[in-house]
C-alpha positions, 0 to 999 in steps of 0.5 A: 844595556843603556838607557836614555829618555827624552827632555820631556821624559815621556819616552825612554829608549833602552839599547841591548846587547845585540844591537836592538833598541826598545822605544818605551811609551807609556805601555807601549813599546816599539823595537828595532834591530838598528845595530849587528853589536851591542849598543854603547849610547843612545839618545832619543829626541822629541819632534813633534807629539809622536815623532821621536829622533834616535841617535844610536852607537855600537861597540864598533863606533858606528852611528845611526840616526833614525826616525819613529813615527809612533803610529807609523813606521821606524826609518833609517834616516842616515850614518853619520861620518866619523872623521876619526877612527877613536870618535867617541860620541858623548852628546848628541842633539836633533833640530825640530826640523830634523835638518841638522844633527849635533854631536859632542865627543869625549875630546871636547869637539863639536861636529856638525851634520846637515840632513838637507834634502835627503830622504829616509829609508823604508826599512831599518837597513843601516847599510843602505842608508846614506852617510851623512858627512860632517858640515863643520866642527870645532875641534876642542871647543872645550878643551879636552873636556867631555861636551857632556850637553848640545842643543840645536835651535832653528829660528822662524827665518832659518837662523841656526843656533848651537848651544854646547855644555862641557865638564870644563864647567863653560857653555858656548854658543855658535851660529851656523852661517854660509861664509866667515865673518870679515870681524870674527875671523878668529872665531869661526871654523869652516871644514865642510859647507858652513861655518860655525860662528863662536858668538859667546863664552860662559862660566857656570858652575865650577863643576861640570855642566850634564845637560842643557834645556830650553824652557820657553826661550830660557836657557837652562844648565843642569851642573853638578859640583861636590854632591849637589845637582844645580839649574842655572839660568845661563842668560841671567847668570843665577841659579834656579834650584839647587839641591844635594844628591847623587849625581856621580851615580846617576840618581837623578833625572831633570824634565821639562814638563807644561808647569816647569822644570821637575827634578827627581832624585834619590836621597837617603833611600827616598824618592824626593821631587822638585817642580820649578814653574818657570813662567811664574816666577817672581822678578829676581834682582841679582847683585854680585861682589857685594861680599868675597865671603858668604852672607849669613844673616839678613835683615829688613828694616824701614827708616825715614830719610829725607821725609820718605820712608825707605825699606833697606836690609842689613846683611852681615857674614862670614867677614864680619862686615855689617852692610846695609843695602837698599833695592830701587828701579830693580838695582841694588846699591850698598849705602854703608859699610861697617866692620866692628866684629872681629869675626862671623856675623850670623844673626841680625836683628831689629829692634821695634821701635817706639814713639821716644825714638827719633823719626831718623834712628832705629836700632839693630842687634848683630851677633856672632862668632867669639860671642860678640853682641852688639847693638848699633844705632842707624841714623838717616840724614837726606846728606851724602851718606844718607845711612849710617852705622853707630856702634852703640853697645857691647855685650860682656863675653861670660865666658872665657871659651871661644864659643859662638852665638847661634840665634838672637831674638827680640822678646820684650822693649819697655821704654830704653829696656830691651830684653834679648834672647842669644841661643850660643853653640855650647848649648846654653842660653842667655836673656840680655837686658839692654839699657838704650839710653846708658848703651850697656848689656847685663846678663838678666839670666842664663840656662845650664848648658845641660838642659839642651845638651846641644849646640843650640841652633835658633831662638823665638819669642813670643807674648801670650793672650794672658801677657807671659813672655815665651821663649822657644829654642832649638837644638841640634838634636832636633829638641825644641825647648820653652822657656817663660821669661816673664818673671825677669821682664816683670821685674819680680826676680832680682837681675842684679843676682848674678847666676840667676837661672832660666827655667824650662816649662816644656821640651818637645823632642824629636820635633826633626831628626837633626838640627833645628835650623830655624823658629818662628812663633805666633799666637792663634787663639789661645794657642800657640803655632810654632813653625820649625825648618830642619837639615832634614828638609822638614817643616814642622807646625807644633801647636802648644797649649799656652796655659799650661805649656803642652804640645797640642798637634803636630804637622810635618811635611817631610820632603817641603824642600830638597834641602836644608832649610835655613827660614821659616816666617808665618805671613797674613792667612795663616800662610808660612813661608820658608827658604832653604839652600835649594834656592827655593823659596816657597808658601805654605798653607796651615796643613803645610800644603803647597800654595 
């Protein structure tokens, strides 16, 4: 038995073993006895509200293309010639005019089949329906690769466009046309009445492609590679959404529906969703060959260059490159390039500034593999180089172990004095005390590495009402941890003291199932709202009580992405916004209710 549903996934077909095909609509359901065999594949295609086009193949090769009028009848429309005796049908795909018919094969080639004029059979009598012959072909237009997706469009003026997907990860497109081209000659293949007219060649995904949508004039691959199930926008070469599921067991189904794209799929025994509104999504400006390796951190910041004030953000990754980017007229453009770590940048971070800095230099922390920190001075002149990067200060290295800094954030800045907060994978956590005006680090104070016991993942700061300095910190095992700096920034406890302790005033356990990705806090009242982001694709909202530290409520959306989530900030109204590697970005309100 096999089964198949529509794009729009309102109407399944199910072949049987002994050649019956079901039609399932709602709790309707038509039947028909299409085939003497068992059917093999199936695939069903929407016309119109209630008129569906069925592509059917038995054990025995043989093809048939029928036609329900939901409220009416089933009909034969025709046979469909197999050029080869080992013609293996892998895809197939009807035009809304029913005039033309697709087929992609298991060999990488694609035939072409013209209904013209001919007319359906009353009665479903495969036998006594015509054989419709190939029109054209392209023999192997993906190697030998399966065409695992075709689609079929037919413009206002009778233009017709074949658009076809293969496990070789390429999506082509072909124009049907009377005769061959006098310049594309080597791009044509002419078998049977028309030509098929190859007019561009695209690489997607570095996996395989499964299926093709158009939504709205936009064409849409779905691709699978190493577990994760991708929609990538052909014409504009990004990726829409991406989550990890089982795409080998075929756990997963992708519809068009009036909002969007939805994608359903089944992870960790649950049933988890993904609606993608298409026509309301924001601009997107997409830059390539900005690094060779992954981006890890990114950071937005405001500089004064030649009396205006320009938004540029500093991104940093795997390379160890610090670059800072600038996006004007929907482009994007690198204005400098600095490499001083010797390894993986994974956290930047701004420093406020304050009146004593010059209108034309700002700061801003990096940090990362090899516990290197270090803080650099941007200086914008309206020269050539309009930015650039000084490195300004190093941190010490404590420890002698190759170990990373996870997370840094910004607590406190008094005059020159910055204090820092790094969160390092060997599970401990440090408050640096940065002297701007001598560009040197001190250790203000550091936590045993047995109170979070794990890898520590992100860190938050935050400043109460009653004006005690607040760290928060989250663990891999899902632990998130407050710590009150205040008495270091104070001044009442001796920094020069080597071996001074940070003190925990509360831990709140289990917040995730596993790692705490992301932290981001502020004060409402005299609470304070803490919003976490997890690999369990949860976003928490915890409400602690600031005098003394204690865990008021506790809101969670369970399935907020598909995906891990990698950003949380808290926006004006109370929103929250969060970023996860499902390449979605999304806006939450204070019940963690979609906005």
């Amino acid at each position: 038995m096999v089964a198949a549903e529509s794009k729009a996934g309102n109407v399944a077909a199910i072949g049987m073993r002994d050649g019956t095909v079901l039609l399932v609509c709602g709790n309707s359901i038509r039947s028909a006895q299409l085939h003497t065999c068992s059917v093999q594949w199936l695939t069903v295609t929407q016309r119109s509200d209630n008129v569906y086009d069925v592509i059917t193949v038995d054990n025995s090769g043989d093809i048939v293309w029928s036609l329900v009028t939901w409220d009416a009848s089933w009909q034969a429309v025709a046979c469909i010639e197999r050029p080869t005796a080992g013609m293996r049908v892998a895809s197939a795909a009807v035009s809304h005019d029913g005039q033309w018919l697709v087929i992609g094969t298991v060999t990488g080639s694609v035939y072409v089949y013209k209904h013209g004029d001919l007319k359906t059979i009353n009665g479903l009598d495969a036998e006594t329906a015509t054989l419709l012959q190939v029109a054209c072909k392209w023999p192997q237009a993906h190697g030998r690769h399966t065409v695992s997706a075709v689609s079929v469009d037919v413009d206002v003026v009778g233009n017709v466009r074949i658009v076809s997907g293969g496990r070789d990860g390429w999506v082509r497109t072909f124009n049907v046309l009377d005769s061959v081209p006098a310049d594309a000659a080597p791009d044509a293949v002419c078998v049977g009445d028309v030509v098929l007219h190859c007019t561009s060649r695209v690489k997607v995904t570095r996996g395989w492609i499964e299926q093709l949508l158009c939504v709205d004039g936009q064409l849409l691959a779905v691709t699978f590679f190493r577990k994760r199930l991708e929609l990538v926008d052909v014409e504009a070469a990004h990726i829409v959404v991406s989550t990890v599921c089982a795409g080998g067991a075929k756990l997963w189904q992708v519809v068009v529906g009036s909002v969007g794209v939805r994608i359903g799929f089944v992870k960790s025994g649950l049933l988890r969703t993904v609606c993608v509104p298409l026509s309301q999504s924001a601009p997107i400006v997409l830059a390539t060959g900005i690094s060779a390796t992954d981006i890890r951190a990114v950071c937005a910041i405001d500089v004064q260059v030649g009396g205006r004030q320009l938004c540029v953000a500093l991104l940093g990754g795997e390379d160890g490159h610090i670059r800072i980017i600038k996006c004007s007229d929907m482009q994007l453009d690198v204005l400098a390039n600095v490499r001083r770590h010797r390894s993986v940048i994974r956290c930047i971070q701004s420093i406020p500034s304050i009146s004593l800095d010059s209108d034309a230099s700002r700061f801003v922390l990096s940090a990362g593999a090899g516990s290197e920190l270090r803080c650099w001075r941007l200086n914008a002149s309206s020269g050539d180089d309009p930015l650039a990067l000084v490195d300004w200060a190093l941190a010490p290295v404590l420890d002698d172990r190759d170990i990373r800094i996870m997370d840094i954030a910004v607590v406190h800045r008094e005059l020159s004095n910055v204090w820092i907060v790094a969160a390092y994978s060997d599970a401990s956590v440090v408050l640096w005390r940065l002297d701007i005006d001598h560009q040197t680090f001190s250790c203000a104070a550091r936590a045993a590495s047995d109170i979070h016991a794990h890898c520590v993942l992100s860190a938050a700061s935050v400043k109460t009402n009653d004006g005690r300095y607040l760290v928060l910190t989250g663990a891999s095992d899902g632990q998130i941890i407050v710590w009150d700096v205040s008495m270091f920034i104070a001044g009442t406890v001796d920094v020069a003291k080597p071996n001074v302790a940070l003190q925990a005033v509360l831990k709140i356990p289990h917040v995730h199932q596993s790692g705490v990705n992301t932290l981001c806090a502020h004060v409402n009242g005299v609470d304070i709202v803490v919003a976490s982001g997890g690999d369990d694709c949860c976003i928490s909202l915890t409400r602690i009580g600031s005098t003394p530290p204690s865990v008021q409520s506790v809101t969670r959306n369970e399935l907020a992405h598909a995906s891990a989530i990698q950003g949380v900030a808290f926006l004006g109204g109370g929103s929250i916004c969060s970023v996860s590697t499902d390449q979605r970005v999304a806006v939450w309100n204070q019940h963690l209710e979609l906005q």
